[in-house]
Each structure stands twice: as C-alpha cells, then as structure tokens.
C-alpha positions, 0 to 999 in steps of 0.5 A: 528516479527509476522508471520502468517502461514495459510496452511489446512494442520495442520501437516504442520503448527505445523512444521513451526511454530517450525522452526519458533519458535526456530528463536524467531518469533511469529506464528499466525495460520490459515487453511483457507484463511478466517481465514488469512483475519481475523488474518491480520486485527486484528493482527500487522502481517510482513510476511504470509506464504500462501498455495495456495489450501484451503478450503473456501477461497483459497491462491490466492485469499486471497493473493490478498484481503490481497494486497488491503490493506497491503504491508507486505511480503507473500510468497506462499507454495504449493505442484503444481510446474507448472511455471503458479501457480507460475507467477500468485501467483507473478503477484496477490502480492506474493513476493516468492514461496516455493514448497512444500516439502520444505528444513526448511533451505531454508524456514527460509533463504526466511523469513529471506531475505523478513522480512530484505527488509521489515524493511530496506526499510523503509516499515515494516509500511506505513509511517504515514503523505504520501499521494499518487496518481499515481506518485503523493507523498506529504510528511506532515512530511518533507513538500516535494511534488515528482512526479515519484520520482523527488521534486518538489518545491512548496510554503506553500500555494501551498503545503497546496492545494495539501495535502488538495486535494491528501489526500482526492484523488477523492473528489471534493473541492469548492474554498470556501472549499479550502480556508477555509482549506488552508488559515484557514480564512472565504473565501470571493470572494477566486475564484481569489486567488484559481484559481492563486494557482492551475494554478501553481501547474499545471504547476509544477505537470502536463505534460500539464497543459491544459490536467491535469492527476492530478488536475482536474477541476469539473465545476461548483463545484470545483476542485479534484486530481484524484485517480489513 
C-alpha cells in the first residue's frame, strides 16, 4: 500500500514515515500541496495524509482538487483543534482528522481502519466498465442498470442506448449515431425504432417520463443523459 504524507514540516513527515515504515507501507513525500497533487497523479497512492497549513497550495484545497478525481482515503493533520477547521476539512472530502500533537498509535490505527474500508468496499480502484450519473449506474461487466440503488431490468437494446448515452453523460446523440452505435448496422430511416426505444427507458429510468431528469431530448438534434 502507497501512502502519501505531505506536511512543510519535514521533521513531521520523516517521523511518520517511520511508523509507517516499520507497518510495511510505502511512503511517498511531500511539503506542499502542489507537490501532493503531482505525486497522486503520478503515482498509484491509497491513502494521503494531509496537513492543513502549507506553503503554495494549502491542505484544504489540495484535498478538494484531489477529490475532483479520486476517491482514495485522506485524513487531514493539523495543529488547529477548533470544531470549524474540522467540519470544513470533513464536509471538502476528508474522511478523518488528527490533531496534532498526535499519539503514533492512534495515527496508525486511523490509517489502518480508512485503508481496510477502502479494500473491503470494493473502492480501493473505480471499477472499470461503470458509468455513473446521479442515481443513474450501468454496469457493462454484469450488463446490469440500478437507479438509486435499485435494478432495473432493460432489454439488450435497451441497455446498449444507455450505456451509449451514460458513458458519454452530457453529449448529444443523433438518432442516426444511436443507431450506428447500438444496432452496429448503417441506420436508414432508425427515427421510429430509436424513438420506441427511449420512450421505454424513460418509462423505467424516469419519475415522469414527460419531465425526464435523465434522458433528455435535444430537439432538432438528438437525445443525451444528462450530467449530474
């Protein structure tokens, strides 16, 4: 397991990178949040420990560009105790936080917990193969649609529109592009047919098929799922 601890205070990070050490993870360095942002896009990192008060770029906002894109644990270290610096670090995506001066102990414990969550429930990496948009999931490796939570059951044609439109959320489709793309045959006259299609996955995806949340109509041009 790759950990990253990124604190300007070098004393601080050569320290835990000795308990962490001796706990068989690997520890990539940083002293900034600049530096933070560039080692988690390079490197395959699980968990980051992140200090709050830094140079060039600071924890908390470093966190929150982090959370634009990865879902891996961080837990934030900071000398300030006051309630807010804490609800505001856990409402921008931090999943703990440590007051420093801190017990080793408990810091390895917290990592310990936060890295078993990761890997049990399944998140340790997004699963190749999903495409997600609000309560929206379609699942290509089971074939499976769920919205907020619950299966839908969709015919292959069906289920071939949707993953057409929800992993590519936000872009318009001509019924001719839909055609092509789900059928895999040159589209002639495919308005009837496509137009079948998407009233019934309205009817199954949407709360009012008149007023879809989802799968939306872009007259004149085609149809999207929308981006949420």
């Amino acid at each position: 397991m790759n950990i990253l601890v990124c604190d300007d205070d070098k004393e601080i990070v050569g320290a835990i990178e000795i308990y962490l050490k001796n706990e068989g993870y690997s520890v990539f360095k940083a002293y900034d949040g600049l530096m933070a942002l560039d080692i988690v896009d390079r490197e395959p990192i699980h968990l980051v420990l992140m200090d709050i008060m830094m140079p060039k770029l600071d924890g908390m906002r470093a966190t929150m560009k982090i959370r634009e894109e990865k879902n891996i644990p961080i837990i934030m270290l900071s000398a300030k105790s006051e309630d807010y610096d804490k609800i505001t670090g856990l409402n921008i995506g931090a999943d703990d936080y440590i007051t420093k001066p801190f017990n080793p102990l408990e810091l390895i414990a917290r990592v310990k917990s936060h890295l078993r969550r990761y890997v049990n429930l399944g998140s340790m990496e997004i699963k190749k193969g999903i495409y997600k948009t609000g309560g929206l999931e379609i699942d290509d490796e089971s074939k499976t649609v769920t919205l907020d939570g619950q299966q839908i059951v969709v015919t292959p044609i069906e289920f071939g529109i949707l993953k057409l439109l929800t992993e590519n959320a936000g872009k318009v489709f001509s019924m001719e592009q839909i055609y092509e793309n789900v059928w895999k045959e040159p589209s002639f006259n495919p308005e009837n047919t496509v137009a079948v299609h998407i009233r019934r996955i309205r009817e199954k995806i949407e709360i009012n098929p008149k007023n879809p949340r989802y799968l939306k109509v872009v007259w004149g041009i085609g149809y999207k799922i929308e981006k949420i």
